[in-house]
mmCIF file of the N, C-alpha and C atoms, coordinates in Angstrom:
data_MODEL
# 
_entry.id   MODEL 
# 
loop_
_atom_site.group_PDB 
_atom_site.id 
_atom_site.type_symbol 
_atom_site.label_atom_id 
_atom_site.label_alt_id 
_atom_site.label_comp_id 
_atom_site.label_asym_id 
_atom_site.label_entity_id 
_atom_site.label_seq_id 
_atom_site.pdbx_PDB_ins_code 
_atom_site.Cartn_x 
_atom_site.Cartn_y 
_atom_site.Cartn_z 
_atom_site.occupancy 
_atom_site.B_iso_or_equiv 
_atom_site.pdbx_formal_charge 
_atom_site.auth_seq_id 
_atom_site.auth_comp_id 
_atom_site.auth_asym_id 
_atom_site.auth_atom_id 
_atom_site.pdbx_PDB_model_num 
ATOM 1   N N  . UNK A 1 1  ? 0.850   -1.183 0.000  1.00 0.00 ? 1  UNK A N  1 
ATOM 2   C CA . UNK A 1 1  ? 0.000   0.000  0.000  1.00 0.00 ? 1  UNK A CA 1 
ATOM 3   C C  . UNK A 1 1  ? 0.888   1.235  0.000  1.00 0.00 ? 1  UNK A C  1 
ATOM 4   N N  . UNK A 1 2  ? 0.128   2.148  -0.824 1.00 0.00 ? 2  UNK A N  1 
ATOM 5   C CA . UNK A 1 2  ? 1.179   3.466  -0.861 1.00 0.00 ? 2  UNK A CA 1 
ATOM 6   C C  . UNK A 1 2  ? 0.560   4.365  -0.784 1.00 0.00 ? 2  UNK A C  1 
ATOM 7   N N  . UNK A 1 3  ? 0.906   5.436  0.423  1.00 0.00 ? 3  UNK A N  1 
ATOM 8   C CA . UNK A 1 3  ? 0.190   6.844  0.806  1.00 0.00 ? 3  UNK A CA 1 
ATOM 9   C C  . UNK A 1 3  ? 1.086   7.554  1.551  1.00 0.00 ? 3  UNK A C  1 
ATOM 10  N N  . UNK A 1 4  ? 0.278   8.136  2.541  1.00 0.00 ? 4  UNK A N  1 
ATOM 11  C CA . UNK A 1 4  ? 1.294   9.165  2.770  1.00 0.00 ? 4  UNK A CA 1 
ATOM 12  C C  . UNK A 1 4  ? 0.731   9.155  4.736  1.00 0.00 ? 4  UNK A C  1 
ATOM 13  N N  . UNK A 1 5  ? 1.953   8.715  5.219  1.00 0.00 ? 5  UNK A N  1 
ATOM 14  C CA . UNK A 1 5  ? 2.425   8.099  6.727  1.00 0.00 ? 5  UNK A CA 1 
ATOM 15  C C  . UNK A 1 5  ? 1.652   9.436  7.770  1.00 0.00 ? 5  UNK A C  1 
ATOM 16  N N  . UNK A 1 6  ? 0.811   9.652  8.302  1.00 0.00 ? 6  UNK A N  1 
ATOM 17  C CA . UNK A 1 6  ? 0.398   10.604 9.104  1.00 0.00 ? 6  UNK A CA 1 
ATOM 18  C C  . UNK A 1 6  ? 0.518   9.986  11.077 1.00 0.00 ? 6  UNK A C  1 
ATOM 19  N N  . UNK A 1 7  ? 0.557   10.852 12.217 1.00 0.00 ? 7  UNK A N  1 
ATOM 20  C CA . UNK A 1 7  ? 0.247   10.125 12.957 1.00 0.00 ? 7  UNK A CA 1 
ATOM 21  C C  . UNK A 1 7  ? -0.737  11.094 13.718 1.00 0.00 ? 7  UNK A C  1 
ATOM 22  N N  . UNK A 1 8  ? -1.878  10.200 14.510 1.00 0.00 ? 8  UNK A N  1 
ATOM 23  C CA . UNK A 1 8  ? -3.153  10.219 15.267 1.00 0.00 ? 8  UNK A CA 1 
ATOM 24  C C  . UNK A 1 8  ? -3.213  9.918  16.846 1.00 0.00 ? 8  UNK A C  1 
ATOM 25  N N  . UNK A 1 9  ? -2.804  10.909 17.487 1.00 0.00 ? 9  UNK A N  1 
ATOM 26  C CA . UNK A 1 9  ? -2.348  10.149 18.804 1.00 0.00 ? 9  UNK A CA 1 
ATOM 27  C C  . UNK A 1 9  ? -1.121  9.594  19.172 1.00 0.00 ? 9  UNK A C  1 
ATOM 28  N N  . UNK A 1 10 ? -1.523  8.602  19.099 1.00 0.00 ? 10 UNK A N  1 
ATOM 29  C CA . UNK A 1 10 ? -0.169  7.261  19.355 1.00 0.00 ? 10 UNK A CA 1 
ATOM 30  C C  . UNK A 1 10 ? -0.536  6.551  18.326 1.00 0.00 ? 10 UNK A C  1 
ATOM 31  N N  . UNK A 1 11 ? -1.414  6.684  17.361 1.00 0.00 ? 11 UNK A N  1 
ATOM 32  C CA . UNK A 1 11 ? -1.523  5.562  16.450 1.00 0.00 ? 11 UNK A CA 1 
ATOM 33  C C  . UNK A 1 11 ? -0.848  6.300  14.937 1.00 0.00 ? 11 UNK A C  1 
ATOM 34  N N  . UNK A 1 12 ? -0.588  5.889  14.829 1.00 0.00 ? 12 UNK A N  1 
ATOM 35  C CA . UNK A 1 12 ? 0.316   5.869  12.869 1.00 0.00 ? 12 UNK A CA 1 
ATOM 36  C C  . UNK A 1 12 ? -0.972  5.626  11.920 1.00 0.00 ? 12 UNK A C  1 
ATOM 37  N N  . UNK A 1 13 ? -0.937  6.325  10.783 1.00 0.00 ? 13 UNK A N  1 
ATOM 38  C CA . UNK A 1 13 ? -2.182  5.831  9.557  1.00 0.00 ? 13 UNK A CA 1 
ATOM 39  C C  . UNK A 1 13 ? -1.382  5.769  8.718  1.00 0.00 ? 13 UNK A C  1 
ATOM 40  N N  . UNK A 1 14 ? -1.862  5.598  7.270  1.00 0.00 ? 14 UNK A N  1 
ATOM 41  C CA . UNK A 1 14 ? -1.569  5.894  6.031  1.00 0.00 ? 14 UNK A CA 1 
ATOM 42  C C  . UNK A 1 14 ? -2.819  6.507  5.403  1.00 0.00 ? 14 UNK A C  1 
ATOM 43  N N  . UNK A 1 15 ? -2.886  7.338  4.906  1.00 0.00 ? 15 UNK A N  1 
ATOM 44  C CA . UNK A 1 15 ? -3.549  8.220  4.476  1.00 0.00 ? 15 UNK A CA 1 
ATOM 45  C C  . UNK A 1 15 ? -3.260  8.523  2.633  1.00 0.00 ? 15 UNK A C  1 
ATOM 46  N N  . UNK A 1 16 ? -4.767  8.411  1.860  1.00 0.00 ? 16 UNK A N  1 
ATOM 47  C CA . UNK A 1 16 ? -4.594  8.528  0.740  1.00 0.00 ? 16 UNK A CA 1 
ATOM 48  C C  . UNK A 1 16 ? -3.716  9.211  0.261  1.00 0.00 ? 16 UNK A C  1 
ATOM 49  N N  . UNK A 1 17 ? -2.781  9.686  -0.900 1.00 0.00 ? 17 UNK A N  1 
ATOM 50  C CA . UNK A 1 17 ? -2.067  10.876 -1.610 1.00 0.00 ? 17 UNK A CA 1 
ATOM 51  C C  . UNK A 1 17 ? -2.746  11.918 -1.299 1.00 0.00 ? 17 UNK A C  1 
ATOM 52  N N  . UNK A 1 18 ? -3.702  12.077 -1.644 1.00 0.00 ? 18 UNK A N  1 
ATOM 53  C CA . UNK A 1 18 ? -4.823  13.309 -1.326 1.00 0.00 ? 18 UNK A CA 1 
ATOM 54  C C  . UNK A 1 18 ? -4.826  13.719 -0.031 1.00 0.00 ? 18 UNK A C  1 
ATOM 55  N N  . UNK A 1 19 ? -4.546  12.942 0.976  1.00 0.00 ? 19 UNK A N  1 
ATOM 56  C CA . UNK A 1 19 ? -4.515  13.365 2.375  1.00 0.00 ? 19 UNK A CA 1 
ATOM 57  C C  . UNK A 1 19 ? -5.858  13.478 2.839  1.00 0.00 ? 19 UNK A C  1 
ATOM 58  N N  . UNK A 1 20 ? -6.956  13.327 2.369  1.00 0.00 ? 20 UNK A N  1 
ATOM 59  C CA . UNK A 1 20 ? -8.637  13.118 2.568  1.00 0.00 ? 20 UNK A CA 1 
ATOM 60  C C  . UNK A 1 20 ? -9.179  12.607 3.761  1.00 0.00 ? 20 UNK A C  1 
ATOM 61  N N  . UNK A 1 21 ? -8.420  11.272 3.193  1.00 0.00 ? 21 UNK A N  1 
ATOM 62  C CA . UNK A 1 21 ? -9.299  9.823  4.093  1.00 0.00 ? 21 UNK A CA 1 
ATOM 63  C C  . UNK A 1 21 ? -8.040  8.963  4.768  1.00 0.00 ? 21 UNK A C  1 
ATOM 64  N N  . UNK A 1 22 ? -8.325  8.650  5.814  1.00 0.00 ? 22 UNK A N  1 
ATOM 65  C CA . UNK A 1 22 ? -7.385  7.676  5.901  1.00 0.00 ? 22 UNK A CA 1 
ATOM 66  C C  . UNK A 1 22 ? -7.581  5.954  5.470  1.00 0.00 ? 22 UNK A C  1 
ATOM 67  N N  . UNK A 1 23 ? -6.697  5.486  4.932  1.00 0.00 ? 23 UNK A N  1 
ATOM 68  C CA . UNK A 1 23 ? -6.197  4.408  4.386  1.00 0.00 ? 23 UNK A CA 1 
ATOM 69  C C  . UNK A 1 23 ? -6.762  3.377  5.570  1.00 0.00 ? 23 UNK A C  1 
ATOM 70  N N  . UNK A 1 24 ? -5.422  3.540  6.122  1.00 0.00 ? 24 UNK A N  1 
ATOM 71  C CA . UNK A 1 24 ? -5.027  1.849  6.923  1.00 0.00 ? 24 UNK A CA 1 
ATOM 72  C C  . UNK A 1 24 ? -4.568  2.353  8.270  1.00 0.00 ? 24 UNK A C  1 
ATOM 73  N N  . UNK A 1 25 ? -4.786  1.685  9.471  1.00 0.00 ? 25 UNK A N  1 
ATOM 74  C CA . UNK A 1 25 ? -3.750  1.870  10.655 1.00 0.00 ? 25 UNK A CA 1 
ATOM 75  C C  . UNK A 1 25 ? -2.668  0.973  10.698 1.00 0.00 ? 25 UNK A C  1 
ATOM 76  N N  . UNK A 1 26 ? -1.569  1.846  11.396 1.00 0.00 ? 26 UNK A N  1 
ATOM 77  C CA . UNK A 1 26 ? -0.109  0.818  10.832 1.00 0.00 ? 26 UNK A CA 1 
ATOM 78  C C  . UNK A 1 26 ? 0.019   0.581  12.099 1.00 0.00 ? 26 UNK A C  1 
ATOM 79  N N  . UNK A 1 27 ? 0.646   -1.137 11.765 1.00 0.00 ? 27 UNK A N  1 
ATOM 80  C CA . UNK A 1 27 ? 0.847   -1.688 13.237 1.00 0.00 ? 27 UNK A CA 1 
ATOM 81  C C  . UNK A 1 27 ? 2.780   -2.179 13.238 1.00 0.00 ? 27 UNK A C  1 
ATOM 82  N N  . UNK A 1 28 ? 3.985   -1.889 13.818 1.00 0.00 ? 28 UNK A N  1 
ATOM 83  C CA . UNK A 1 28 ? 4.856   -3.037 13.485 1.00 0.00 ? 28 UNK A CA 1 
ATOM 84  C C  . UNK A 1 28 ? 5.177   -4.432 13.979 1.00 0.00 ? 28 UNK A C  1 
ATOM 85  N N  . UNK A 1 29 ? 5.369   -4.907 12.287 1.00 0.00 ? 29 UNK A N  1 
ATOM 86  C CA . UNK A 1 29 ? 5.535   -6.769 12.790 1.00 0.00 ? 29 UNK A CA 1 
ATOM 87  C C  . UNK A 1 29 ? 6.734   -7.244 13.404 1.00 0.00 ? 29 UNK A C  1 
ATOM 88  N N  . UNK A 1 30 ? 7.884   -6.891 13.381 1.00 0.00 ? 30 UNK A N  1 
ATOM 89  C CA . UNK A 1 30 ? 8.723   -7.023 13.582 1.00 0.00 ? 30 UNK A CA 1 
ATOM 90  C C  . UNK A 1 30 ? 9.766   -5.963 14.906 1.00 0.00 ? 30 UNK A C  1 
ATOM 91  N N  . UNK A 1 31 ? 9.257   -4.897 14.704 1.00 0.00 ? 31 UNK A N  1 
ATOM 92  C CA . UNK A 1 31 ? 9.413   -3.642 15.686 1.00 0.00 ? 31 UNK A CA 1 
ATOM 93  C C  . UNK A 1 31 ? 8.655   -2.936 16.440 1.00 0.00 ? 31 UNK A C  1 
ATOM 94  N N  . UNK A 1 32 ? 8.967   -1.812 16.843 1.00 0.00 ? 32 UNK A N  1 
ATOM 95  C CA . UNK A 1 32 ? 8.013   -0.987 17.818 1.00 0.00 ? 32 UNK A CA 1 
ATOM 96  C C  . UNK A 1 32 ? 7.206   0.171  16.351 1.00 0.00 ? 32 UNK A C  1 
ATOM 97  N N  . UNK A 1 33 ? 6.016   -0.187 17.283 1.00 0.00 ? 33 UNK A N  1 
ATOM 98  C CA . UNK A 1 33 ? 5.335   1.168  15.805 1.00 0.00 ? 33 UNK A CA 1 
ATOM 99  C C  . UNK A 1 33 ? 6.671   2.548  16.376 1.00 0.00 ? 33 UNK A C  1 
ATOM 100 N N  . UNK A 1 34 ? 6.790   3.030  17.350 1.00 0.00 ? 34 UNK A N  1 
ATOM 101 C CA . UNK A 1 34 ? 7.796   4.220  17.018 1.00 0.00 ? 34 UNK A CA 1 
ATOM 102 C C  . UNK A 1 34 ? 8.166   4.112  16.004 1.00 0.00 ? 34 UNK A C  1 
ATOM 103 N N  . UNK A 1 35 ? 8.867   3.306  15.449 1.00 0.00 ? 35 UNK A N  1 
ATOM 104 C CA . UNK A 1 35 ? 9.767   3.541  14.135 1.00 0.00 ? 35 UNK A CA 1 
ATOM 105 C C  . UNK A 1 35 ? 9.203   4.345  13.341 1.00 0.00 ? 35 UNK A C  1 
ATOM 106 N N  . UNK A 1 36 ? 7.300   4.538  12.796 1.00 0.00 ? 36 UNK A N  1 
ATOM 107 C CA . UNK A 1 36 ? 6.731   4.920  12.192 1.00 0.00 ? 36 UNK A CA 1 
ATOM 108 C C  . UNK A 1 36 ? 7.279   6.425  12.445 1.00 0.00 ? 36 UNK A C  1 
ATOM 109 N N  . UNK A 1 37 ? 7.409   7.297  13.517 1.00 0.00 ? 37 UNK A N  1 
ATOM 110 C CA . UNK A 1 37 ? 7.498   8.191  13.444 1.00 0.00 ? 37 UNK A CA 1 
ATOM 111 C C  . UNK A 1 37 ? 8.448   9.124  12.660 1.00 0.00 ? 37 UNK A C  1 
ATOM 112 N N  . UNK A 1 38 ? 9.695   8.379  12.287 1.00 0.00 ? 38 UNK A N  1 
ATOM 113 C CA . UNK A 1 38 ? 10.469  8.973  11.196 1.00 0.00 ? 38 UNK A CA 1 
ATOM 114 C C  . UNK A 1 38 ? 10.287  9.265  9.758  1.00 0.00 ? 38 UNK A C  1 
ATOM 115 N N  . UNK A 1 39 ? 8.534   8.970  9.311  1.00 0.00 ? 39 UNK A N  1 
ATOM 116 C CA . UNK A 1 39 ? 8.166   8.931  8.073  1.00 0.00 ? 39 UNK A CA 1 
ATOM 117 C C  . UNK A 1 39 ? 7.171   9.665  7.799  1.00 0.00 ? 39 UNK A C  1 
ATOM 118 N N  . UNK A 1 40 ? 6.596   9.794  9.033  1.00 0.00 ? 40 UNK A N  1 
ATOM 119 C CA . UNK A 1 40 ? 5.658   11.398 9.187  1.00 0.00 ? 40 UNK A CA 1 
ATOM 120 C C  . UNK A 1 40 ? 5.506   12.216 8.138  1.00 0.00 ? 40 UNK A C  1 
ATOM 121 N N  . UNK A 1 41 ? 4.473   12.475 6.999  1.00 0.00 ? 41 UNK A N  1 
ATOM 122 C CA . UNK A 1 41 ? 4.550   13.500 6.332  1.00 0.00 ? 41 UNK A CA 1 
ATOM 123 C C  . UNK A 1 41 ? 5.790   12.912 5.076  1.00 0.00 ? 41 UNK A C  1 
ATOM 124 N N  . UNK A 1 42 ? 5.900   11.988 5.244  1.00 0.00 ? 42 UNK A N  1 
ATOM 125 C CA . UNK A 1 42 ? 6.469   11.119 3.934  1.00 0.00 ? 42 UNK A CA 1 
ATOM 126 C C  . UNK A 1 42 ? 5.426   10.211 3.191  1.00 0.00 ? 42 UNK A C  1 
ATOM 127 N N  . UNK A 1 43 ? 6.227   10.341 1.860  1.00 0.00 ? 43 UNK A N  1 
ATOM 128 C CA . UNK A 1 43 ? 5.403   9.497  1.007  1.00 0.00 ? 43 UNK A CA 1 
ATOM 129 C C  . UNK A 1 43 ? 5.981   8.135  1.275  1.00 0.00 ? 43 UNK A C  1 
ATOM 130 N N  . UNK A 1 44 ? 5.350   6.545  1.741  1.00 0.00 ? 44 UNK A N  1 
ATOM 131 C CA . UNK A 1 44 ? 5.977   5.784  1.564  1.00 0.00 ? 44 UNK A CA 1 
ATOM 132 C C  . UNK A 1 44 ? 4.802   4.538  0.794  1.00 0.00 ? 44 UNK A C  1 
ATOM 133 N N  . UNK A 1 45 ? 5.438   3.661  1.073  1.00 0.00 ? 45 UNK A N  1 
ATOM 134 C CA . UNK A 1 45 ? 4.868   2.324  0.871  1.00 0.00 ? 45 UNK A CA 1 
ATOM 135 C C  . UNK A 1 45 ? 5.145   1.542  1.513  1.00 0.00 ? 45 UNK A C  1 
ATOM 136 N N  . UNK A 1 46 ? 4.308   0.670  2.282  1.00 0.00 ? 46 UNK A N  1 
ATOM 137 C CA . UNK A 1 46 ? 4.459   -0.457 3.378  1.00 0.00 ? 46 UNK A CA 1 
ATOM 138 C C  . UNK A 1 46 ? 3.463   -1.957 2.454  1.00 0.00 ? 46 UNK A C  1 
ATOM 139 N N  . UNK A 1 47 ? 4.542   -2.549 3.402  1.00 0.00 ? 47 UNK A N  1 
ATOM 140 C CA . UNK A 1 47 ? 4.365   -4.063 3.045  1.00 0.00 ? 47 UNK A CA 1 
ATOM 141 C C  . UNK A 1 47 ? 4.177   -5.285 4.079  1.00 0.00 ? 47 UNK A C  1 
ATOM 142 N N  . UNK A 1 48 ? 3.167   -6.183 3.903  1.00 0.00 ? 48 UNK A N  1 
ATOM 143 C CA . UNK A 1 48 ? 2.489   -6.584 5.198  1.00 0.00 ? 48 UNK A CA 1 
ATOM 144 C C  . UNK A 1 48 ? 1.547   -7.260 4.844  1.00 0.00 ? 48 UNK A C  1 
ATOM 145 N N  . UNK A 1 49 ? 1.033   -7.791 6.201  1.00 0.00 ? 49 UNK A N  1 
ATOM 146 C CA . UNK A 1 49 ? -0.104  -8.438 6.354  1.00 0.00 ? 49 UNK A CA 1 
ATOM 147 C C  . UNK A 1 49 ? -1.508  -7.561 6.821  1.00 0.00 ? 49 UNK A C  1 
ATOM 148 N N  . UNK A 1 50 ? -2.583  -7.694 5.786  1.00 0.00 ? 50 UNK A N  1 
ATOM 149 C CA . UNK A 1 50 ? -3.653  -6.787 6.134  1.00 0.00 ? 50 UNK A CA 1 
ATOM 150 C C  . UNK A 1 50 ? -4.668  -7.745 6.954  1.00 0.00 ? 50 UNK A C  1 
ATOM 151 N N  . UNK A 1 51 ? -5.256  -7.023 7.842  1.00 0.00 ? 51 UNK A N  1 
ATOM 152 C CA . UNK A 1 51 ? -6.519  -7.647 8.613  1.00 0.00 ? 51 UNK A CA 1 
ATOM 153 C C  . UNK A 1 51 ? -7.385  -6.791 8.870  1.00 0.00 ? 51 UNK A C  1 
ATOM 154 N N  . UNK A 1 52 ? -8.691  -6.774 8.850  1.00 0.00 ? 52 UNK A N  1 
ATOM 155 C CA . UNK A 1 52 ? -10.083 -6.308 9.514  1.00 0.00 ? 52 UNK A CA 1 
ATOM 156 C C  . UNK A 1 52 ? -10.099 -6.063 11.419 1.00 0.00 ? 52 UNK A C  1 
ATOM 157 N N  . UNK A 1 53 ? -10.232 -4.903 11.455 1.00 0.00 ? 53 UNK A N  1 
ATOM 158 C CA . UNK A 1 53 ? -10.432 -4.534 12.695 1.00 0.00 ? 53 UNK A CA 1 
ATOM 159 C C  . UNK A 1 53 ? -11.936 -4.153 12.827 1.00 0.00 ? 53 UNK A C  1 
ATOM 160 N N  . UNK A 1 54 ? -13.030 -4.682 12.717 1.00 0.00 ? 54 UNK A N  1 
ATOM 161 C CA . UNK A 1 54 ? -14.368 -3.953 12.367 1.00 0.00 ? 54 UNK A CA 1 
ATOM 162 C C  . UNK A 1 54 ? -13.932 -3.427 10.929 1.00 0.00 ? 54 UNK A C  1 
ATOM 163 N N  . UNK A 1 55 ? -14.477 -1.574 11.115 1.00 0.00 ? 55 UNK A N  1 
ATOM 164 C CA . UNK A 1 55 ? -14.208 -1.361 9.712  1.00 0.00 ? 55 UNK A CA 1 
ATOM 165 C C  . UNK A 1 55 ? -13.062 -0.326 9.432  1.00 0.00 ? 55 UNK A C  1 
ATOM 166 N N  . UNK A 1 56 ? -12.078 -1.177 10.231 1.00 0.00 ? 56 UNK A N  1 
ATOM 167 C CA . UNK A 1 56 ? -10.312 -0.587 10.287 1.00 0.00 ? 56 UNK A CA 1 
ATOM 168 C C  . UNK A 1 56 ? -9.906  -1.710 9.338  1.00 0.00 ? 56 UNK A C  1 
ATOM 169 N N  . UNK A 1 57 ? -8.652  -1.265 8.303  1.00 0.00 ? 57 UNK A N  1 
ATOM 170 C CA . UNK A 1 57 ? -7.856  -1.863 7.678  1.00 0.00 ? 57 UNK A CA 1 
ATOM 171 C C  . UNK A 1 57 ? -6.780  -1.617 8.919  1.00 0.00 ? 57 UNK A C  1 
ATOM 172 N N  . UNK A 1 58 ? -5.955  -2.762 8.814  1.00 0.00 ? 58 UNK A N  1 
ATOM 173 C CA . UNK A 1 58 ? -4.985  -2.440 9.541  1.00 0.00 ? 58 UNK A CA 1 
ATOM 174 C C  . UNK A 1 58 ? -3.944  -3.358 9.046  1.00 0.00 ? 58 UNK A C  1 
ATOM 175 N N  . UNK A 1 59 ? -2.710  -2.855 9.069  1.00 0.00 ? 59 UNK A N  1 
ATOM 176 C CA . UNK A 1 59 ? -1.670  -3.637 8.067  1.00 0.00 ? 59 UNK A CA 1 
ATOM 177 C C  . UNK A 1 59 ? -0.318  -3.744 8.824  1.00 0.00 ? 59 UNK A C  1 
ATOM 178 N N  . UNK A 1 60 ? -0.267  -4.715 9.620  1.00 0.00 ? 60 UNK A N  1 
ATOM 179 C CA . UNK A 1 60 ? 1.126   -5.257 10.358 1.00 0.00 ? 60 UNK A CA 1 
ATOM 180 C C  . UNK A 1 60 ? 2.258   -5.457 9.287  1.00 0.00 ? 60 UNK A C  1 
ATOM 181 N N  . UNK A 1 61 ? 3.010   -4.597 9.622  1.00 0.00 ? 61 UNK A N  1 
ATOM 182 C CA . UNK A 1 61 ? 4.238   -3.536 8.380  1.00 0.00 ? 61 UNK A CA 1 
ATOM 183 C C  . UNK A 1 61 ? 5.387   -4.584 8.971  1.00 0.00 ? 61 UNK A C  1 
ATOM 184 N N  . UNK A 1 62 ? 5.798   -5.313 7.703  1.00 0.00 ? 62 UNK A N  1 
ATOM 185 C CA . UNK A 1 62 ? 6.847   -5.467 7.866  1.00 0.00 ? 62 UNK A CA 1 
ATOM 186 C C  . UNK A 1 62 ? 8.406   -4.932 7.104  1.00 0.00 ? 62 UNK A C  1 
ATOM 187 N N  . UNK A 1 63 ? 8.105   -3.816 6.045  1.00 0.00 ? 63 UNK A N  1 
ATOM 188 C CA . UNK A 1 63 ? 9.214   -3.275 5.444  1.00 0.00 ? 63 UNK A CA 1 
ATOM 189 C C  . UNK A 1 63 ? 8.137   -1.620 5.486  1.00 0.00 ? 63 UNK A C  1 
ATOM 190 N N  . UNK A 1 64 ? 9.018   -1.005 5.343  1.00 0.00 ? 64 UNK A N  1 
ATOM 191 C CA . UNK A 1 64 ? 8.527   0.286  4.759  1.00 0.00 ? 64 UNK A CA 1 
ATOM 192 C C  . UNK A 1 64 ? 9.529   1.005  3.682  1.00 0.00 ? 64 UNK A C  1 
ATOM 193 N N  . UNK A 1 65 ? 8.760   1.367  2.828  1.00 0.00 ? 65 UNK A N  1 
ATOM 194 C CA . UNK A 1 65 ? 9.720   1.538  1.444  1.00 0.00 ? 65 UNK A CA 1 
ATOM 195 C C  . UNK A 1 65 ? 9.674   3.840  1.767  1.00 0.00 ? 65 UNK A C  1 
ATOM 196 N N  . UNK A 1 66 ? 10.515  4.439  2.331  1.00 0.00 ? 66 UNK A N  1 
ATOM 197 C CA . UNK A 1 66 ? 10.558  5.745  1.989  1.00 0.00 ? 66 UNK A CA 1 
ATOM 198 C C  . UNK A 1 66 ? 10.460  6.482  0.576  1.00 0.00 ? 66 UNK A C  1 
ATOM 199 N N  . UNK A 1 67 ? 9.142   7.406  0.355  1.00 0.00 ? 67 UNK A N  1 
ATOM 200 C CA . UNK A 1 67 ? 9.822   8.088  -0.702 1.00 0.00 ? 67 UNK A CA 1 
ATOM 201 C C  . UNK A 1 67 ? 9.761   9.208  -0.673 1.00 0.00 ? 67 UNK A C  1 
ATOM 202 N N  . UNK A 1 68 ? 10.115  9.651  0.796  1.00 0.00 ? 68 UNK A N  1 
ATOM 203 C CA . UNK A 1 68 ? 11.096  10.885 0.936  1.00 0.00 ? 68 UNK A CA 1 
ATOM 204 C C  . UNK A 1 68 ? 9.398   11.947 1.087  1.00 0.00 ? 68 UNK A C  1 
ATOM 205 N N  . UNK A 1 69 ? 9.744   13.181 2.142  1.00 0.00 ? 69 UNK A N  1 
ATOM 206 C CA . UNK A 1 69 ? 8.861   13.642 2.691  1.00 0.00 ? 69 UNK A CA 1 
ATOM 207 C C  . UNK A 1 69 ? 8.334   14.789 1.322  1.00 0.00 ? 69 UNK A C  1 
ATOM 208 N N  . UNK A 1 70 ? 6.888   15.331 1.376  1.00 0.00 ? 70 UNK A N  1 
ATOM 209 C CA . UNK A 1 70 ? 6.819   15.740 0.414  1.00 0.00 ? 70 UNK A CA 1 
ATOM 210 C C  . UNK A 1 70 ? 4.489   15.738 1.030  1.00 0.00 ? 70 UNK A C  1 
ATOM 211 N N  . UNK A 1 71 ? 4.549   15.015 1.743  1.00 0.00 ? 71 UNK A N  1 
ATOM 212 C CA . UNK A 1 71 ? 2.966   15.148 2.092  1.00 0.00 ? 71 UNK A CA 1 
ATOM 213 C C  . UNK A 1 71 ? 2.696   16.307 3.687  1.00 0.00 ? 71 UNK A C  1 
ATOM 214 N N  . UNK A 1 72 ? 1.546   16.505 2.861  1.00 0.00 ? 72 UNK A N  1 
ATOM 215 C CA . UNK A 1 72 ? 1.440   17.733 4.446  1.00 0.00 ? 72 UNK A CA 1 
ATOM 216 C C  . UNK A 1 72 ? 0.509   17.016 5.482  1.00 0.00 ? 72 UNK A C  1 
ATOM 217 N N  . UNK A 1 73 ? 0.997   17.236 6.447  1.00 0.00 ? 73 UNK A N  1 
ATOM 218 C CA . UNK A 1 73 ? 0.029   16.320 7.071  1.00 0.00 ? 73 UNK A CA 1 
ATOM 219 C C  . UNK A 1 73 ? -1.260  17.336 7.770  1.00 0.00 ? 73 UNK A C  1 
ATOM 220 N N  . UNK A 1 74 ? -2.083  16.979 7.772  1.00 0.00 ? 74 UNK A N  1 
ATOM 221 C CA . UNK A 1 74 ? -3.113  17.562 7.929  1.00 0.00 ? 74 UNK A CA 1 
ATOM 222 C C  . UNK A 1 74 ? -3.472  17.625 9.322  1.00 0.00 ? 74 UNK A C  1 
ATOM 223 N N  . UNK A 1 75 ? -4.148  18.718 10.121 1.00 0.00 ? 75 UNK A N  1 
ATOM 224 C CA . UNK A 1 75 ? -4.344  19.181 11.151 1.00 0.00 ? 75 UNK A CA 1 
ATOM 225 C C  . UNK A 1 75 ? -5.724  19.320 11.317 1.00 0.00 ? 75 UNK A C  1 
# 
């Protein structure tokens, strides 16, 4: 999945290009979600396992591909 890394609290999203809607909540498979926080307002792509939370996508990240900051994150 590819959007653009926002965070909500303590929780991490991915959020369309558009910055609209949010995508997915990011969980890490392998690490601490902190890590997410270095991508903030970056465009990336994550790779993973997706599951149903109700009507949450949620996608236990196991790589994240950077492509470099460039999204605004919305307030």
């Amino acid at each position: 999945m590819t959007g653009c890394l926002d965070q909500q609290g303590e929780t991490y999203v991915l959020r369309g290009l558009d910055q609209a809607r949010r995508v997915a909540t990011l969980r890490g498979k392998a690490f601490s979600d902190d890590n997410f926080a270095r991508y903030v307002g970056h465009k990336v792509t994550v790779y993973g396992n997706v599951t149903k939370d109700g009507d949450t996508t949620v996608v236990h990240v196991t790589k994240v591909d950077d492509g470099g900051p460039g999204c605004s994150v919305p307030k």
